[in-house]
gemmi code that builds the backbone of each chain (N, CA, C; Angstrom):
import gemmi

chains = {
    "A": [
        ("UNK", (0.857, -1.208, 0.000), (0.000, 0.000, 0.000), (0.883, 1.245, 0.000)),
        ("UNK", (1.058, 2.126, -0.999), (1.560, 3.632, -1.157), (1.119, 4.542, -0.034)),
        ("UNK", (1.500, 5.455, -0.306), (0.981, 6.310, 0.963), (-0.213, 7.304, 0.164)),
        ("UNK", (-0.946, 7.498, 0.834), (-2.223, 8.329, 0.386), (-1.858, 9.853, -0.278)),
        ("UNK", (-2.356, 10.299, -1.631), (-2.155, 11.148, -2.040), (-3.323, 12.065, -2.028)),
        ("UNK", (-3.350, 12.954, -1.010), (-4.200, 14.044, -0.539), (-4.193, 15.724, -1.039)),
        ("UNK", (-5.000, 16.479, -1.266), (-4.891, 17.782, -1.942), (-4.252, 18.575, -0.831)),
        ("UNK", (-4.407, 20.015, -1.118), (-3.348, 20.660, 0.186), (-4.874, 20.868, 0.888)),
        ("UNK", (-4.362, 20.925, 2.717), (-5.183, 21.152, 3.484), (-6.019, 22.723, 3.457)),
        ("UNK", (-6.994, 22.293, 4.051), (-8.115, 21.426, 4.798), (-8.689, 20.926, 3.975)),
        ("UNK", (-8.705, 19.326, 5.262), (-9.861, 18.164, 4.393), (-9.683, 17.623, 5.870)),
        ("UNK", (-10.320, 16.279, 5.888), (-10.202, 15.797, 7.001), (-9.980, 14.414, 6.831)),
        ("UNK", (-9.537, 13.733, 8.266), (-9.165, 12.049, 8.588), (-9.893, 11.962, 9.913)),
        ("UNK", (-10.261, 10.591, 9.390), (-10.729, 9.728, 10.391), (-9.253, 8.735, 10.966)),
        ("UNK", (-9.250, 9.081, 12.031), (-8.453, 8.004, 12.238), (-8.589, 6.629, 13.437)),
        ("UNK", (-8.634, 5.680, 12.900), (-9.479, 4.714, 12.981), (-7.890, 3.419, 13.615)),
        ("UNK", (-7.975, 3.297, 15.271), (-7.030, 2.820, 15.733), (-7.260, 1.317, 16.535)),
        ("UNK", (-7.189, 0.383, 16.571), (-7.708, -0.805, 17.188), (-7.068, -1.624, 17.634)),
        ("UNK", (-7.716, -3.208, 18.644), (-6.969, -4.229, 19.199), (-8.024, -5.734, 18.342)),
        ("UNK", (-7.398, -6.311, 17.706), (-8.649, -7.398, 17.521), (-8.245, -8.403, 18.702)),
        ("UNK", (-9.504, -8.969, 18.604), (-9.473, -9.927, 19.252), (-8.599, -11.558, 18.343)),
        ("UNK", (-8.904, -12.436, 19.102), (-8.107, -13.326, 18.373), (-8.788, -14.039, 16.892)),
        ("UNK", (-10.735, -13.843, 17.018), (-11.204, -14.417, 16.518), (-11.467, -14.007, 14.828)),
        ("UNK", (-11.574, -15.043, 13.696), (-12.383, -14.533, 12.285), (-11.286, -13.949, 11.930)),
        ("UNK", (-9.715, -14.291, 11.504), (-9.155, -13.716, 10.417), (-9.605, -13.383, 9.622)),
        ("UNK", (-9.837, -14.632, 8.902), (-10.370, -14.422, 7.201), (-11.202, -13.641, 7.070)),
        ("UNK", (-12.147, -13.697, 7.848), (-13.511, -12.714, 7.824), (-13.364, -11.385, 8.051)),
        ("UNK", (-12.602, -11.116, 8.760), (-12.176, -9.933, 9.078), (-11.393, -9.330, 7.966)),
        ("UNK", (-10.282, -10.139, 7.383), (-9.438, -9.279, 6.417), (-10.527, -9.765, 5.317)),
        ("UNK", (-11.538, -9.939, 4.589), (-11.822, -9.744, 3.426), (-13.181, -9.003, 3.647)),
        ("UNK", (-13.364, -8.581, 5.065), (-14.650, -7.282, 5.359), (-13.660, -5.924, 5.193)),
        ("UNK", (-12.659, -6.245, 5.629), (-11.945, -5.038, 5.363), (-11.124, -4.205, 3.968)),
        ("UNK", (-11.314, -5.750, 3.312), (-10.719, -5.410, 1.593), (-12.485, -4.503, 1.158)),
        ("UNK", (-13.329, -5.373, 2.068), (-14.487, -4.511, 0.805), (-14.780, -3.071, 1.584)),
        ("UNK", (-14.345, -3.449, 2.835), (-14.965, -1.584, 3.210), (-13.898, -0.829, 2.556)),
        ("UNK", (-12.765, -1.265, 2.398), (-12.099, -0.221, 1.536), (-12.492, 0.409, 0.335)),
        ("UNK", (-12.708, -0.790, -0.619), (-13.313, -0.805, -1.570), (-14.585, 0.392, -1.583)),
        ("UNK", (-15.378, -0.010, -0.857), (-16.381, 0.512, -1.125), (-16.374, 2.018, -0.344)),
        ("UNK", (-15.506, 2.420, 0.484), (-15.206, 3.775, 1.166), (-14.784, 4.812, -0.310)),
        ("UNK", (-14.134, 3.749, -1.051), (-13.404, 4.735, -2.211), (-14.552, 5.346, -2.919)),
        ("UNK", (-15.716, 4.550, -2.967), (-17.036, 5.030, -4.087), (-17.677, 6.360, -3.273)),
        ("UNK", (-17.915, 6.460, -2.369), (-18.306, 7.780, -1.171), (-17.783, 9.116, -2.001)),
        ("UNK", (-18.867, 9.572, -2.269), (-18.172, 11.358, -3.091), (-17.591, 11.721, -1.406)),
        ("UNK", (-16.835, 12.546, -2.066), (-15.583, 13.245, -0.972), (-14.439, 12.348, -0.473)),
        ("UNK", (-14.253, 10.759, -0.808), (-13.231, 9.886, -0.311), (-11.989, 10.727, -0.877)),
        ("UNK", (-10.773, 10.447, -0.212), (-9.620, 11.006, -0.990), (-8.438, 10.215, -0.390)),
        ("UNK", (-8.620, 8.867, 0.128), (-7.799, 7.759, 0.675), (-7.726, 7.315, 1.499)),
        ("UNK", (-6.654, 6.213, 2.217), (-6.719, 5.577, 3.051), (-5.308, 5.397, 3.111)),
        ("UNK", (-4.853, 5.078, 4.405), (-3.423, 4.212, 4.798), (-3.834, 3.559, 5.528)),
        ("UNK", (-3.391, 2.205, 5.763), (-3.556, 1.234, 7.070), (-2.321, 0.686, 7.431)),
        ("UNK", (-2.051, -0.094, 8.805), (-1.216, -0.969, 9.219), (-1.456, -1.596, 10.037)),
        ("UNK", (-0.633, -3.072, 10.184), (-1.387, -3.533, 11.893), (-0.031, -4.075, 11.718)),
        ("UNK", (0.521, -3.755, 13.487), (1.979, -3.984, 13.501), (2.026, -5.531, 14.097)),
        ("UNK", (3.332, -5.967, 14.421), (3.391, -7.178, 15.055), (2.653, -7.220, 16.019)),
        ("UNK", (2.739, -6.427, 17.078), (1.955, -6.077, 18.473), (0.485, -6.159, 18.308)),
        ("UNK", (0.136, -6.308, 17.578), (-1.329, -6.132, 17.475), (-2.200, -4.993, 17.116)),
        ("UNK", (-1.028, -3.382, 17.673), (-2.138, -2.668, 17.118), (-2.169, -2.220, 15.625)),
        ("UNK", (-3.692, -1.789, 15.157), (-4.214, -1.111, 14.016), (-4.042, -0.082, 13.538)),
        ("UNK", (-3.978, 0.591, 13.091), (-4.033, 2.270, 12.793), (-4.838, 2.350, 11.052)),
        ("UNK", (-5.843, 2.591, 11.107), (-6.162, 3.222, 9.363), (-7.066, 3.997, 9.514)),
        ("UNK", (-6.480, 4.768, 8.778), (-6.508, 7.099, 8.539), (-7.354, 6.939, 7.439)),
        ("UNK", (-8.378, 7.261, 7.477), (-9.029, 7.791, 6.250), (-9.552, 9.452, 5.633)),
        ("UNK", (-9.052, 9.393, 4.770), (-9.240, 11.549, 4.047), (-10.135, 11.207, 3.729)),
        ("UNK", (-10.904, 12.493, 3.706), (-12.014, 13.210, 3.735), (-12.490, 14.246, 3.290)),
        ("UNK", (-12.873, 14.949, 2.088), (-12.930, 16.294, 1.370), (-14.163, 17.130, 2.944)),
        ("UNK", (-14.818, 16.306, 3.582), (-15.867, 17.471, 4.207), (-16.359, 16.403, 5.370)),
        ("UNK", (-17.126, 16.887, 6.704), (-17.760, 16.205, 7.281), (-19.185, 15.706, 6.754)),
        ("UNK", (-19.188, 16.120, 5.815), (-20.682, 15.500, 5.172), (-20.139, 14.303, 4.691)),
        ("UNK", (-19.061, 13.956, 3.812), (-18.596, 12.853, 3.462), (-18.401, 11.590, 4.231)),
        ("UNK", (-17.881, 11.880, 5.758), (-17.629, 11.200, 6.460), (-19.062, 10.745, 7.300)),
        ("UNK", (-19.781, 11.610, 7.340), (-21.126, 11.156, 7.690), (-21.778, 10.275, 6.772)),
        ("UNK", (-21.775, 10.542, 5.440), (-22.244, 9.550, 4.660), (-21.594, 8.093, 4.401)),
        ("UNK", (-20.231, 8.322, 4.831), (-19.648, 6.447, 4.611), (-19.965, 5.946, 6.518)),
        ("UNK", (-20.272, 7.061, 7.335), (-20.541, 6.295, 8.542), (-21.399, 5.271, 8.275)),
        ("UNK", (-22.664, 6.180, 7.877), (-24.272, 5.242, 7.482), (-24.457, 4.586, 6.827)),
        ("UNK", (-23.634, 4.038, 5.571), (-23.424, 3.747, 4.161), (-24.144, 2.156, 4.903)),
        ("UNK", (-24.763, 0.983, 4.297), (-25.631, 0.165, 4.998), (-24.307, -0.672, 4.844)),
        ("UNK", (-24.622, -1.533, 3.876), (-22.779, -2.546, 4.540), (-21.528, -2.100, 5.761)),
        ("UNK", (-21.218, -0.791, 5.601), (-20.313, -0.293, 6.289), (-21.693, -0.599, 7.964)),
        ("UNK", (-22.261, -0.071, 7.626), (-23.010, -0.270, 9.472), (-22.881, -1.520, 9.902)),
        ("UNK", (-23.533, -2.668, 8.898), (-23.269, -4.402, 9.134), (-21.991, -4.631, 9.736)),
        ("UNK", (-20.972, -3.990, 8.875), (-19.643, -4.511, 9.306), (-18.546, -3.354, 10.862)),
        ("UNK", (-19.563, -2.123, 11.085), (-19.296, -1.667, 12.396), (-20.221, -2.443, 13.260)),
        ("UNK", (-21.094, -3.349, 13.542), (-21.702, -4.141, 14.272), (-20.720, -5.525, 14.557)),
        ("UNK", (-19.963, -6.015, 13.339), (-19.677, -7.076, 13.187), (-18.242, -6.927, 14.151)),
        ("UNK", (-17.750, -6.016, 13.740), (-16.795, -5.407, 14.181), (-16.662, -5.317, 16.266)),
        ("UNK", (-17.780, -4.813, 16.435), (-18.375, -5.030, 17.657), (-18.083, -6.497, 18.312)),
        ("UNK", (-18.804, -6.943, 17.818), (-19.482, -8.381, 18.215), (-18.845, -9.329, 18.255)),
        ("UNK", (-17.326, -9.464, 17.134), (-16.344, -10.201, 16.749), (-15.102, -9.887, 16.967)),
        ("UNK", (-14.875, -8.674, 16.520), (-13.386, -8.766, 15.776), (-12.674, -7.501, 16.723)),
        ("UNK", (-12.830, -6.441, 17.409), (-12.332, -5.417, 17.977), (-12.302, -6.076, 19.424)),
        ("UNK", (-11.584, -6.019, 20.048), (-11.644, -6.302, 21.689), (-11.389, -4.801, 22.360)),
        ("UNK", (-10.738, -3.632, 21.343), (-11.422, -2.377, 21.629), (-10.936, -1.475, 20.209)),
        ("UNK", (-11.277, -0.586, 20.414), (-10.921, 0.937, 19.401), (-11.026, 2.031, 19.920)),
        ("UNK", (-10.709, 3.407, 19.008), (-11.017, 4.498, 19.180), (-11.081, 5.090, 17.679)),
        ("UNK", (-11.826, 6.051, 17.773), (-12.279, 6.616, 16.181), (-11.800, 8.200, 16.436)),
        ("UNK", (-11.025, 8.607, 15.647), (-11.307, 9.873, 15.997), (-11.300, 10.711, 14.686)),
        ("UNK", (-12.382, 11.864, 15.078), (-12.575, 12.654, 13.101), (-11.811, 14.055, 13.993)),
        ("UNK", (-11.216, 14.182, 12.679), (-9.885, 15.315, 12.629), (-9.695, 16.391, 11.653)),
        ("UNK", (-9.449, 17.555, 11.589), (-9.420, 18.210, 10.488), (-7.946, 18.235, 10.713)),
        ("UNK", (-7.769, 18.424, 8.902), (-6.411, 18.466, 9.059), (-5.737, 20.023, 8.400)),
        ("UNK", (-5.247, 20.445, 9.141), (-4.708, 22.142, 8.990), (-3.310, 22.082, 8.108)),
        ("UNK", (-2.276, 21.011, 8.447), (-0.882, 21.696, 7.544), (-0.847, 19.760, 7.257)),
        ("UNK", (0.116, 20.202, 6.157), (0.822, 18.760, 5.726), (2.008, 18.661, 5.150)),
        ("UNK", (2.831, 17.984, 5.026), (4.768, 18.280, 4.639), (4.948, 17.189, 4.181)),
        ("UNK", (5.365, 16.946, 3.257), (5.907, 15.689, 2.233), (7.314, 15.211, 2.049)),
        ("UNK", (7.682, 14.266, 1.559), (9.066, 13.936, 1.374), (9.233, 13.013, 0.401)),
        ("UNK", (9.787, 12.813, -0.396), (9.989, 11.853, -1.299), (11.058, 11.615, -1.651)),
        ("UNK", (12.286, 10.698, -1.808), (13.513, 10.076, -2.199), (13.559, 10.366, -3.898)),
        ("UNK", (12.418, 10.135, -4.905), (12.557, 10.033, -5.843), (12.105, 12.179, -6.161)),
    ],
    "B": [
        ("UNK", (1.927, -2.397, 22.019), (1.464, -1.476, 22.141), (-0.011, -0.981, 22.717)),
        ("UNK", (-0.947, -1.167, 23.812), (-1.907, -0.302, 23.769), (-2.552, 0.619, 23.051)),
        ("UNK", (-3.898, 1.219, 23.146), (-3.992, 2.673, 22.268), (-3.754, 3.480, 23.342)),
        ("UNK", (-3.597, 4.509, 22.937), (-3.516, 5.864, 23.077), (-4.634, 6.381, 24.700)),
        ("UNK", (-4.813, 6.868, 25.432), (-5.751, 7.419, 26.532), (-5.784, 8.831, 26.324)),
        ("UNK", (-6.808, 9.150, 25.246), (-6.406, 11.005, 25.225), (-7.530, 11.712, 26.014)),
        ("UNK", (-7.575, 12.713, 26.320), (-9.119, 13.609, 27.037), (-9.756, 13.907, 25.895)),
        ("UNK", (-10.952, 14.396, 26.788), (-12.119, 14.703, 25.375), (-11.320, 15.390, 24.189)),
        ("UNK", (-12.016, 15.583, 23.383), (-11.678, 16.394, 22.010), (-12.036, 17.764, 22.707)),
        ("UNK", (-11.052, 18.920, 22.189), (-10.101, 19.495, 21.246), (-8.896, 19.092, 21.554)),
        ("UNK", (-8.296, 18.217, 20.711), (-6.857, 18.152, 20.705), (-6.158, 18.315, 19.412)),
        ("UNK", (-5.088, 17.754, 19.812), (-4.348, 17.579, 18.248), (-3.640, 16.684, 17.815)),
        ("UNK", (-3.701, 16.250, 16.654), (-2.941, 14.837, 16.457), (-1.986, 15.154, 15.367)),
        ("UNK", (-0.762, 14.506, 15.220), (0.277, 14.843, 14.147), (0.287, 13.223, 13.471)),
        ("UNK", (0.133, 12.867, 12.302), (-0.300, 12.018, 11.892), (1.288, 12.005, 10.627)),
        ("UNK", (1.797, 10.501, 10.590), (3.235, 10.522, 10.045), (3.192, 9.085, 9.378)),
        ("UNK", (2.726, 8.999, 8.458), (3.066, 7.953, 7.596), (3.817, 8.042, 6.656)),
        ("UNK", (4.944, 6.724, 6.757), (5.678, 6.661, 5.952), (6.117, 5.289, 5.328)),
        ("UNK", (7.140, 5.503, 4.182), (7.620, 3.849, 3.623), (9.426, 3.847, 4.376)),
        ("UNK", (9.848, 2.813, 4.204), (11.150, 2.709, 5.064), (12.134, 2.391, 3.662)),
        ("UNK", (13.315, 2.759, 3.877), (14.415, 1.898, 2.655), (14.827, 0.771, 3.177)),
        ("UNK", (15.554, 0.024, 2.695), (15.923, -1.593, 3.391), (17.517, -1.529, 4.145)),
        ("UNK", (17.518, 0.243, 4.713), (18.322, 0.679, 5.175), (19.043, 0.784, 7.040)),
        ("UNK", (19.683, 0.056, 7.381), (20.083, 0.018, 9.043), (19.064, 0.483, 9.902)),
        ("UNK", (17.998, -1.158, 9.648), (16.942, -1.169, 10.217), (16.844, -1.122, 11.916)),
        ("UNK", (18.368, -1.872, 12.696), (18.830, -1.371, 14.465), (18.412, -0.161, 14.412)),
        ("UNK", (19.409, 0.904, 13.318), (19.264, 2.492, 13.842), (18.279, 2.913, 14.195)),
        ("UNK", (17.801, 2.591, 13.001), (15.906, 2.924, 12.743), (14.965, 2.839, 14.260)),
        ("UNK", (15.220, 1.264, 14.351), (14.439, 0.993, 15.657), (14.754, 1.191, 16.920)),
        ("UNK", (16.454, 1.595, 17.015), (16.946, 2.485, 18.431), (16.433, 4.024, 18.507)),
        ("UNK", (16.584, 4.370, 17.250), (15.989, 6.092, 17.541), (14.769, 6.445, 17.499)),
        ("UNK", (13.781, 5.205, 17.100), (12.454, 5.279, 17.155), (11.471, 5.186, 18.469)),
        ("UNK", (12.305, 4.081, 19.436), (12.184, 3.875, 20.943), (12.651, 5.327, 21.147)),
        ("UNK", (13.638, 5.848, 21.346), (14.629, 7.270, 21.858), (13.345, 8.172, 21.435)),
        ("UNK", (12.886, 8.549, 20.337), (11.922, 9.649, 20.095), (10.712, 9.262, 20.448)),
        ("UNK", (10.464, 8.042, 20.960), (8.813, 8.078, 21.533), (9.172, 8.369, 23.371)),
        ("UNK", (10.141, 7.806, 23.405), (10.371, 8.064, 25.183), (10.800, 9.899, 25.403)),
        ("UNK", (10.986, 10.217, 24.551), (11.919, 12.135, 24.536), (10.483, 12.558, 24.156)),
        ("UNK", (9.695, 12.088, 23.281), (8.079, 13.118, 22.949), (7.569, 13.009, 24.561)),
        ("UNK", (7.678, 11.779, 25.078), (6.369, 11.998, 26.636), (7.281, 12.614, 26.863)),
        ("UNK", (8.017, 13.295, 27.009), (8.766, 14.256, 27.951), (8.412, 15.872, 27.703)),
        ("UNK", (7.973, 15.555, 26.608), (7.049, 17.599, 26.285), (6.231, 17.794, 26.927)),
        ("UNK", (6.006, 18.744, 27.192), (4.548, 19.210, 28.091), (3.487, 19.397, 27.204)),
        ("UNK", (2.539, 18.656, 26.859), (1.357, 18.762, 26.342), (1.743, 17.473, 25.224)),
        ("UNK", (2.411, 16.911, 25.803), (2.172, 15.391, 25.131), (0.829, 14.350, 25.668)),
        ("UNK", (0.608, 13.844, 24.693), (-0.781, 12.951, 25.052), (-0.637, 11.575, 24.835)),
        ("UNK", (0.059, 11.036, 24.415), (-0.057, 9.809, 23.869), (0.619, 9.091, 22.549)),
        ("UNK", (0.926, 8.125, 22.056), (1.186, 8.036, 20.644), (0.634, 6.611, 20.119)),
        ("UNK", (0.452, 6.432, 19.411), (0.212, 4.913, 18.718), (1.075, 4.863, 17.422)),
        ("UNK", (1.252, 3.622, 17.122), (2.301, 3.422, 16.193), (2.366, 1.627, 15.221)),
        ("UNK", (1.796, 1.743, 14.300), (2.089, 0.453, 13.592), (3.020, 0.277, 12.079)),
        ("UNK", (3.641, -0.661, 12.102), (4.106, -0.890, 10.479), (4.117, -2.211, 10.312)),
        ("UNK", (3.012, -2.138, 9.066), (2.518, -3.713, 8.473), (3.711, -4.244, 7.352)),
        ("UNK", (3.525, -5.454, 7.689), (3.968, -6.260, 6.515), (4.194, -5.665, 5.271)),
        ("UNK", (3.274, -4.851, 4.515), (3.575, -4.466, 2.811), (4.478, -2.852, 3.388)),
        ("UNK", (5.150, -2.784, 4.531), (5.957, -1.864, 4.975), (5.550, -0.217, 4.881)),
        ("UNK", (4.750, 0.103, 5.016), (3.696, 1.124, 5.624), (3.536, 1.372, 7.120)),
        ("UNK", (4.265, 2.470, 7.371), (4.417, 3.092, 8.901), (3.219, 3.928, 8.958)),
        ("UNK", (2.355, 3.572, 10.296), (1.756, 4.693, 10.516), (1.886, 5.341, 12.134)),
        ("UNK", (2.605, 6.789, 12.020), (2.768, 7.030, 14.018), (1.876, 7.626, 13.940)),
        ("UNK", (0.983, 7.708, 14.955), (-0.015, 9.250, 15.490), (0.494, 9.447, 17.153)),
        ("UNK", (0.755, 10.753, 16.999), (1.085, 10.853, 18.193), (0.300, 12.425, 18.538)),
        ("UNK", (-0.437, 12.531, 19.702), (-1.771, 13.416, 20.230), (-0.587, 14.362, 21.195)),
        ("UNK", (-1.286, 15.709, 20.739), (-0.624, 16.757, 21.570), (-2.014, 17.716, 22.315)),
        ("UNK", (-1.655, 18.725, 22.797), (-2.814, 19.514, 23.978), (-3.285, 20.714, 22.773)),
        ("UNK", (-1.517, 20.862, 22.029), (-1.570, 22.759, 21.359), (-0.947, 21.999, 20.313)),
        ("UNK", (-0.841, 23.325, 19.401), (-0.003, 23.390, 18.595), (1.493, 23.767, 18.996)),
        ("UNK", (1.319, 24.419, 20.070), (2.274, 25.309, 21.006), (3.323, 23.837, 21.011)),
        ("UNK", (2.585, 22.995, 22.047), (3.543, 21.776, 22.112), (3.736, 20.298, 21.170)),
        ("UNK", (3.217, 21.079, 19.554), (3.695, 19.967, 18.545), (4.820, 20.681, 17.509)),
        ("UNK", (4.898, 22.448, 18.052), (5.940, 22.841, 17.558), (7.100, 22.847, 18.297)),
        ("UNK", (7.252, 22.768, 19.941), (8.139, 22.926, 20.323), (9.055, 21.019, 20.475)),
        ("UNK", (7.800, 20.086, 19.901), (8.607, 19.017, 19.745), (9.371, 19.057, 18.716)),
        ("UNK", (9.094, 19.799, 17.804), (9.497, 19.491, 16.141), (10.525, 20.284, 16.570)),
        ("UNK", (11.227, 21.162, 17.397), (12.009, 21.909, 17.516), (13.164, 20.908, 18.134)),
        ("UNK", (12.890, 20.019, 18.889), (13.564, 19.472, 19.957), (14.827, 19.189, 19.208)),
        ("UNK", (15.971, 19.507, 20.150), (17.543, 18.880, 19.299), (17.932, 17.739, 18.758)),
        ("UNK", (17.331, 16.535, 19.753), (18.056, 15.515, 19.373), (16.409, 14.683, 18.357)),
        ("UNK", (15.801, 15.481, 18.331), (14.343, 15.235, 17.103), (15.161, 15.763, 15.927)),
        ("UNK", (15.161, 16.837, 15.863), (15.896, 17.992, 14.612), (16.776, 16.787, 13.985)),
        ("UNK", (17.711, 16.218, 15.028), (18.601, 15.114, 14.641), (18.370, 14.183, 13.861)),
        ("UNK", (17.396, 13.564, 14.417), (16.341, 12.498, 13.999), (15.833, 12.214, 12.786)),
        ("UNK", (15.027, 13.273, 12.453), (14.399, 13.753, 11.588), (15.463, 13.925, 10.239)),
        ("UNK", (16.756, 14.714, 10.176), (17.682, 15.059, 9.492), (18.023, 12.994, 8.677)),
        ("UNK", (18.247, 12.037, 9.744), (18.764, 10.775, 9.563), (17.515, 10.149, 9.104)),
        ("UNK", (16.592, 10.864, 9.021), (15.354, 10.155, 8.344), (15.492, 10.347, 7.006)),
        ("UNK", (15.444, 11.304, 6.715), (15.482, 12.268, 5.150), (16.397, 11.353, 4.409)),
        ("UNK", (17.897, 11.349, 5.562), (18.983, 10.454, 4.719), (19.219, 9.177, 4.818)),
        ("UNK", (18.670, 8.677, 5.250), (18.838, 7.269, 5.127), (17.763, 6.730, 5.859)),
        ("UNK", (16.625, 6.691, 6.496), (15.732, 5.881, 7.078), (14.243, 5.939, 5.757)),
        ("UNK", (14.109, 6.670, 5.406), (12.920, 7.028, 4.726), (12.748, 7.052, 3.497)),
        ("UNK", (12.091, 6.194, 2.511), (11.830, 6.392, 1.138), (10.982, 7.851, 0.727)),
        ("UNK", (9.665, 7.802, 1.661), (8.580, 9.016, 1.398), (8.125, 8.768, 2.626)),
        ("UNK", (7.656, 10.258, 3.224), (6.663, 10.384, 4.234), (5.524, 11.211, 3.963)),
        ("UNK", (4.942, 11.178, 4.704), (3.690, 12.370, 4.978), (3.376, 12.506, 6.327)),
        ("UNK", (3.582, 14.225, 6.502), (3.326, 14.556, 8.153), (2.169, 15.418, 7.860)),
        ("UNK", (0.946, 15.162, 8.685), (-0.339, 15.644, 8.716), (-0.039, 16.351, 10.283)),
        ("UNK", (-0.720, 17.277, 10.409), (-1.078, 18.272, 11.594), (-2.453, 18.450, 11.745)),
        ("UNK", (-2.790, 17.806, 12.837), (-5.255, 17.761, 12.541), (-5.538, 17.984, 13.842)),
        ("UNK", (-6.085, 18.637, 13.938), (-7.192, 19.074, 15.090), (-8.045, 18.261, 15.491)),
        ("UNK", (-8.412, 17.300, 16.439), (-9.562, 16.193, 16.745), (-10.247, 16.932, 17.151)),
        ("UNK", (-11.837, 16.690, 16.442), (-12.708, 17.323, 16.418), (-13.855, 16.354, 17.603)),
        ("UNK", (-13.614, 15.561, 17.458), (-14.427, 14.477, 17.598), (-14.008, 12.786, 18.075)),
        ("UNK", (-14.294, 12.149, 19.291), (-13.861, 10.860, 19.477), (-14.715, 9.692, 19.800)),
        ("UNK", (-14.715, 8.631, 19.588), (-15.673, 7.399, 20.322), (-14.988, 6.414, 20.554)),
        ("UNK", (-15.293, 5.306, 21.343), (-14.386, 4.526, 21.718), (-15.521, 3.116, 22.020)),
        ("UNK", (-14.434, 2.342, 21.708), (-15.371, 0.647, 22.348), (-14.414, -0.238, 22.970)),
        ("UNK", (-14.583, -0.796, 24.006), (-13.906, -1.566, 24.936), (-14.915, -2.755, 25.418)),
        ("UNK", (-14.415, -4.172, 24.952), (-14.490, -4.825, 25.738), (-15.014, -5.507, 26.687)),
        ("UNK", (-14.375, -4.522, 27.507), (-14.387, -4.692, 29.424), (-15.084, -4.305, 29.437)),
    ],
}
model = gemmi.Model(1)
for chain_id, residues in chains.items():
    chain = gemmi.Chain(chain_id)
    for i, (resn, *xyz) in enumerate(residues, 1):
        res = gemmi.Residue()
        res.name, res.seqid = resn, gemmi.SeqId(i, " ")
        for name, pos in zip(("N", "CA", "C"), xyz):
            atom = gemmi.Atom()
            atom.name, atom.element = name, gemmi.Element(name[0])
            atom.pos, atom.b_iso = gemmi.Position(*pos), 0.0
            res.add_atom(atom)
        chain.add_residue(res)
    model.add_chain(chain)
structure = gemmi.Structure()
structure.add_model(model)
structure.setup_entities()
């Protein structure tokens, strides 16, 4: 995964940090190939980064052109199924947090 | 790693994803311990979380009070340092985001 290519600020991220539990790999990583998927179709998406380190924890940032955008992939109906599922299965905890983002600084080797 | 324990929202989060070179990966991970133990040492430090997955995608977030005290980290000497050995040899590309948390929720568990 590249790193997310975002316009100059303001826009916003969700940033979306977690512990799973032990249970539903599979299920889990191919709910998460489609919420990606389907986060990208959301007018105002403008990317994603994720990681989950050895340790267990999560981290995936999602941009955001507006809080209307981010309100609309909250509710989006699959995405709700799979924040329930998420619940019920696969998080043993999280934190969500929506962020505007004010400055940004780049670097590139090439 | 744990997540993060921040207070309600308004805060601020500095958000740093990056790719790594296949470059003196010890250094990397001695000065990476050194700059998360020297950030709790700012005043208006909050917390940090930190993962890098497998397809080698870093993501740090690390939560401050101000801006006051996410500039006077970026100032810090042996950061300045840091940062300089990133550019040259730790880092393919980064992206440093600066965001205001507007907003948080959380699920636990317990």
């Amino acid at each position: 995964m590249p790193l997310a290519r975002t316009p100059e600020p303001p826009y916003w991220a969700v940033i979306f940090t977690s512990l799973r539990t032990p249970v539903d790999d599979a299920g889990y990583a191919q709910t998460a190939d489609e919420m990606e998927a389907l986060a990208a179709q959301v007018p105002g998406y403008l990317g994603i980064e994720s990681a989950r380190g050895a340790e267990g924890l999560g981290i995936t940032v999602s941009y955001w052109a507006s809080e209307e955008a981010i309100a609309a992939w909250r509710r989006q109906g699959d995405h709700l199924a799979a924040q329930r599922a998420g619940r019920e299965r696969w998080y043993r905890a999280y934190e969500l947090r929506v962020a505007r983002v004010e400055r940004a600084y780049g670097f590139s080797r090439e």
